[in-house]
C-alpha positions as CSV (number, residue, x, y, z in Angstrom):
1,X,0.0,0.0,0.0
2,X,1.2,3.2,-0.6
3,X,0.6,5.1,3.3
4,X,-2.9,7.3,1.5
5,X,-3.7,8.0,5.5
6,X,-0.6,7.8,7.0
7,X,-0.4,9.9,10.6
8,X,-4.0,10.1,10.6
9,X,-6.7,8.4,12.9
10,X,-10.2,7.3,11.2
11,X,-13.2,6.7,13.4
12,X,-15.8,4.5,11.5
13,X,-19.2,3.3,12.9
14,X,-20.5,-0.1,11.8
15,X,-16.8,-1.4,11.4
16,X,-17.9,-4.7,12.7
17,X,-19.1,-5.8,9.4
18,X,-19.5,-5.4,5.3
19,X,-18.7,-1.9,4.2
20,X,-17.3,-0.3,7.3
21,X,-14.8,-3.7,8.1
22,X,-13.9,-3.1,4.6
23,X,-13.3,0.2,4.8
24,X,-11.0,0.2,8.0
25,X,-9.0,-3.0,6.7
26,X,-8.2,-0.9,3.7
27,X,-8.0,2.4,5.8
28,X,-5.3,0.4,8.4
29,X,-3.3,-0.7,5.5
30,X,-3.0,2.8,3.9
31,X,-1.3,3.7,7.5
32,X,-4.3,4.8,9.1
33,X,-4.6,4.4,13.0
34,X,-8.6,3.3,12.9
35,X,-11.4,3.3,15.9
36,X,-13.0,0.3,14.7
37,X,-16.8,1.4,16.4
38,X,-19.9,-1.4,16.1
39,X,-22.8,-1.8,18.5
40,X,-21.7,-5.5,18.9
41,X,-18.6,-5.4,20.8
42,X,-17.8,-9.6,19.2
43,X,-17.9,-8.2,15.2
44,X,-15.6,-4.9,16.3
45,X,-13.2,-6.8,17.7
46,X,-12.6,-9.5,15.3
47,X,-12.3,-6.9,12.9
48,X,-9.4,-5.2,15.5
49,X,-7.6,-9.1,14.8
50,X,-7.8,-9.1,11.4
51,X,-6.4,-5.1,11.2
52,X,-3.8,-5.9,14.2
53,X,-3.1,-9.5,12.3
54,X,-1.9,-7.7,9.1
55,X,0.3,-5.5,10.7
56,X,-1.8,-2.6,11.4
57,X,-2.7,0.1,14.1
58,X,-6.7,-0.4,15.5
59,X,-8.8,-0.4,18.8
60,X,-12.3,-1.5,19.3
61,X,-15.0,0.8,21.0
62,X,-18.7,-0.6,21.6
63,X,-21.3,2.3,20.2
64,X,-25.1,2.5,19.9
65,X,-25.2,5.4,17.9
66,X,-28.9,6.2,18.7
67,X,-27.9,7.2,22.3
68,X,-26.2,10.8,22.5
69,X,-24.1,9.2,25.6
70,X,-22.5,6.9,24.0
71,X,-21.4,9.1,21.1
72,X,-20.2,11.8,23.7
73,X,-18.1,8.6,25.3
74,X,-17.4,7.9,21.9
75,X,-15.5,10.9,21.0
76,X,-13.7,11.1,24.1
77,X,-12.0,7.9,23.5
78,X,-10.7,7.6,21.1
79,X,-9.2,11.1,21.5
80,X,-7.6,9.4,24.7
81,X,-6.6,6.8,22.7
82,X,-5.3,8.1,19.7
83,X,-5.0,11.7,20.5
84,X,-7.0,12.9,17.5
85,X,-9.5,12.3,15.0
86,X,-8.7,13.1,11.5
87,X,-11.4,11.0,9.7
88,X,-15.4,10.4,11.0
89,X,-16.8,7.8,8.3
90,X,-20.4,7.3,9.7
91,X,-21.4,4.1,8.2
92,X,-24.1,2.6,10.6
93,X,-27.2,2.0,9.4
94,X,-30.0,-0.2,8.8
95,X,-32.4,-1.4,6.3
96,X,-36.1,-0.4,6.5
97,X,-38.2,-2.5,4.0
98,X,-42.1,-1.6,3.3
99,X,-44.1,0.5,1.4
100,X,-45.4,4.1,3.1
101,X,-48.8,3.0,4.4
102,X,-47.4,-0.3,5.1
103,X,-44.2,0.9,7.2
104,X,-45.1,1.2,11.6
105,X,-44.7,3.9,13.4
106,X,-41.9,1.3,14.9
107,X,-39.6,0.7,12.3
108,X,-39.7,4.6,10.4
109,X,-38.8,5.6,13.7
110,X,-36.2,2.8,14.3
111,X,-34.9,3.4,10.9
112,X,-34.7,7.2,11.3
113,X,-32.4,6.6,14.8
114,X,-30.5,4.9,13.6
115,X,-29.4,6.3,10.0
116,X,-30.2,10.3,10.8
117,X,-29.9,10.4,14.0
118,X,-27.0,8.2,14.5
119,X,-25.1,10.7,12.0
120,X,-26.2,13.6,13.8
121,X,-24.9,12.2,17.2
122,X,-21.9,11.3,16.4
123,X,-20.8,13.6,14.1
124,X,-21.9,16.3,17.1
125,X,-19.8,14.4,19.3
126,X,-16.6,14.5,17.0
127,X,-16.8,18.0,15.1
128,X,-15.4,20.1,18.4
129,X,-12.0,17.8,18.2
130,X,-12.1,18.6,14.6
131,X,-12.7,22.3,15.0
132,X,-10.4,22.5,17.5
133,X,-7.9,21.2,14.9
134,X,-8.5,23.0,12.1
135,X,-9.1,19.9,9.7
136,X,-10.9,17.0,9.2
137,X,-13.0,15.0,6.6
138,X,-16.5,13.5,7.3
139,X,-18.0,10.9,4.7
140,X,-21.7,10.1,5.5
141,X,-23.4,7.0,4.4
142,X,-26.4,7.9,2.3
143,X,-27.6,5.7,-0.5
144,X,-28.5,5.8,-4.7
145,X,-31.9,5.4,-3.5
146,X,-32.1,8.8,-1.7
147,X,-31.6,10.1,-5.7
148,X,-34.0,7.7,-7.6
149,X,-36.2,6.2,-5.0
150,X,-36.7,2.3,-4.9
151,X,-40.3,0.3,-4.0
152,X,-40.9,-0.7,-0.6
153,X,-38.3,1.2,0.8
154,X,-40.0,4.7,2.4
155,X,-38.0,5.0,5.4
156,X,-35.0,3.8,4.3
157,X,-34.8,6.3,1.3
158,X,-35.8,9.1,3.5
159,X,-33.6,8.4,5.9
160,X,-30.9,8.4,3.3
161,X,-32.1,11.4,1.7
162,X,-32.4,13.2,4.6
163,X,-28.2,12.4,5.2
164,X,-27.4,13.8,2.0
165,X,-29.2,16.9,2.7
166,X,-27.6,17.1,6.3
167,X,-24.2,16.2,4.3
168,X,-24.8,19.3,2.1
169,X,-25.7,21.5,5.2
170,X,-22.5,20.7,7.0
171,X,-20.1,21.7,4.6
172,X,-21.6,24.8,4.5
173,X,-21.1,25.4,7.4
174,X,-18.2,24.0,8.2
175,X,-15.9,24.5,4.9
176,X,-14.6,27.5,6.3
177,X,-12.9,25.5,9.4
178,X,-11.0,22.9,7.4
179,X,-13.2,20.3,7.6
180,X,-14.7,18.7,3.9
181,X,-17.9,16.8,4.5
182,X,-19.1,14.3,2.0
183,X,-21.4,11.0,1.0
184,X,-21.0,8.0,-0.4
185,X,-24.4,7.0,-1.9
186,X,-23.7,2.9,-2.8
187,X,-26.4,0.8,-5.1
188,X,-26.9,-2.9,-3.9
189,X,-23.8,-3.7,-2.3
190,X,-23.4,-7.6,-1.5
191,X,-22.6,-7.9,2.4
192,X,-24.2,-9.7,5.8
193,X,-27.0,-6.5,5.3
194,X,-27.9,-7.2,1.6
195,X,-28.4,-11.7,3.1
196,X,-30.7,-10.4,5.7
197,X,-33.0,-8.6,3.7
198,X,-32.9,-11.1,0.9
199,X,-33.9,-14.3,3.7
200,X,-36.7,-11.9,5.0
201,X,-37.9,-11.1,1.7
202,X,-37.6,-13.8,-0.7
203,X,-39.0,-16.6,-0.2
204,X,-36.4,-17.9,-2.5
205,X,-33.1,-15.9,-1.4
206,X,-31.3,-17.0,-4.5
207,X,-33.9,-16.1,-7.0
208,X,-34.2,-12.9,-4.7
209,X,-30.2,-12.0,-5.7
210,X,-30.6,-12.6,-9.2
211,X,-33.2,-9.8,-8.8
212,X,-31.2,-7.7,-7.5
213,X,-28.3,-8.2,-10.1
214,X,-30.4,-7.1,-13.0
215,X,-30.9,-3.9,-11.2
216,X,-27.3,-2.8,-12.1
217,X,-25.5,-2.4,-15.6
218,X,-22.7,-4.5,-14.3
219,X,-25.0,-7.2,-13.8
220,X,-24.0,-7.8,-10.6
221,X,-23.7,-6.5,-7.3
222,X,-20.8,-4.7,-5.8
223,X,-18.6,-5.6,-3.2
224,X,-17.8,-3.8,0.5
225,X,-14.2,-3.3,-0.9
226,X,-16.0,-1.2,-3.7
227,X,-17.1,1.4,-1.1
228,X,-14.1,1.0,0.8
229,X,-11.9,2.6,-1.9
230,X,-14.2,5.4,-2.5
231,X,-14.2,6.2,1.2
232,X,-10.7,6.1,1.2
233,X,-10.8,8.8,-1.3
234,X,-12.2,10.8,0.2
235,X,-10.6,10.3,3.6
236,X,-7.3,11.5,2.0
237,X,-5.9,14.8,1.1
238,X,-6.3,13.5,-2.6
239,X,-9.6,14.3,-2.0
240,X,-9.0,18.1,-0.5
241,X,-11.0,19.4,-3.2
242,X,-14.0,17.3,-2.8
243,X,-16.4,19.1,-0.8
244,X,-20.3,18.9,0.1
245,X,-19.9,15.9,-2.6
246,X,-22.2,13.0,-3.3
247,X,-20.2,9.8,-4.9
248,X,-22.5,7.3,-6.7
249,X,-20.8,3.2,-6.0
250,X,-23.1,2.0,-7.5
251,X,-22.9,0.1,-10.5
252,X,-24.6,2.4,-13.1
253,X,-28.3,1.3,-11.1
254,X,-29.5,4.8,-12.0
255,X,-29.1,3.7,-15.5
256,X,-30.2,0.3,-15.6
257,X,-33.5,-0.5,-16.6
């Protein structure tokens, strides 16, 4: 690897699994020091091995991003740990699946804590170390679908909308101090996420996937690693000019048929 993040520490939620583990594998090999966050303390940590295992630099920390507390305990931290925070890569979400009229109060609101307010939280937790600093670069996980919309998905595409808006918001306000803000909006992305909703949703998973495949003008779905290296883009100073930005992964969806 050629040290893209080298001297800088990345904080990225959801590590313990599909995109995010990608992300801070890749991140940790590019000489990144990473806080490797998950709401399951089991998936962070094996993640930690397999960072630690290669040679690399990374600590696990336990997060419910949904609770303002643990995002305050967050923050401080890893700032004890590593001494800074140079990268916030909010990647924890989850998957709503149902029509509008369909959808309970329940899940929109589950749905909404988790992938708005989650961002909110933790990126309000983060952004005084980054201030303080004078630098910093925060990639938010929004989605294609908050641009073209997808059936039976109303609260996840809001929710997803409503992150690139935010992502928008916060660079304007805080391009002046340094700090680029931007969003990664993936198509169908094949990880532990994408299995879940395909065995809850088809009665025939594999039938379900070859669904899904025809969706993009690859023909077939992308892979965590795929994100990874367009959040490692923008986590780098190659990427200084890249600001209030959202970056389609997605596998030309919003072209296929």
């Amino acid at each position: 690897m050629s040290g893209r993040l080298s001297d800088k520490v990345s904080l990225i939620t959801g590590a313990g699994s599909g995109i995010g583990r990608a992300s801070a594998i890749l991140f940790a090999a590019e000489g990144s020091r990473v806080a490797v966050a998950d709401i399951d303390p089991d998936a962070a940590r094996e993640t930690v091995r397999l960072i630690t295992g290669a040679g690399g630099s990374a600590a696990d920390f336990r997060v419910d991003v949904t609770d303002p507390d643990d995002g305050t305990a967050l923050a401080v931290s890893v700032v004890q740990r590593f001494g800074t925070i140079d990268v916030l890569f909010n990647n924890a979400g989850i998957a709503g699946v149902g029509v509008l009229h369909e959808t309970s109060i329940e899940l929109w609101d589950r749905v909404m804590a988790v992938n708005v307010r989650g961002v909110f939280l933790v990126a309000r937790a983060i952004l005084p170390h980054m201030l303080a600093a004078g630098r910093g670069s925060i990639i938010n996980m929004s989605s294609t679908i908050a641009e073209i919309g997808l059936a039976n998905r109303a609260a996840y595409a809001a929710s997803k909308g409503a992150v690139l808006a935010l992502t928008r918001q916060m660079q304007a306000d805080y391009a002046a101090h340094g700090i680029r803000v931007n969003a990664l909006l993936p198509g169908t992305i094949h990880t532990p996420f994408v299995d879940r909703y395909l065995a809850e949703s088809y009665d025939d998973p594999v039938a379900g996937l070859a669904v899904l495949k025809k969706r993009q003008l690859t023909g077939d779905l992308g892979r965590p690693e795929d994100v990874a290296a367009a959040a490692l883009f923008l986590a780098s100073d190659e990427s200084r000019f890249v600001l209030g930005s959202g970056m389609f992964v997605d596998g030309g969806v919003r072209g296929a048929k």
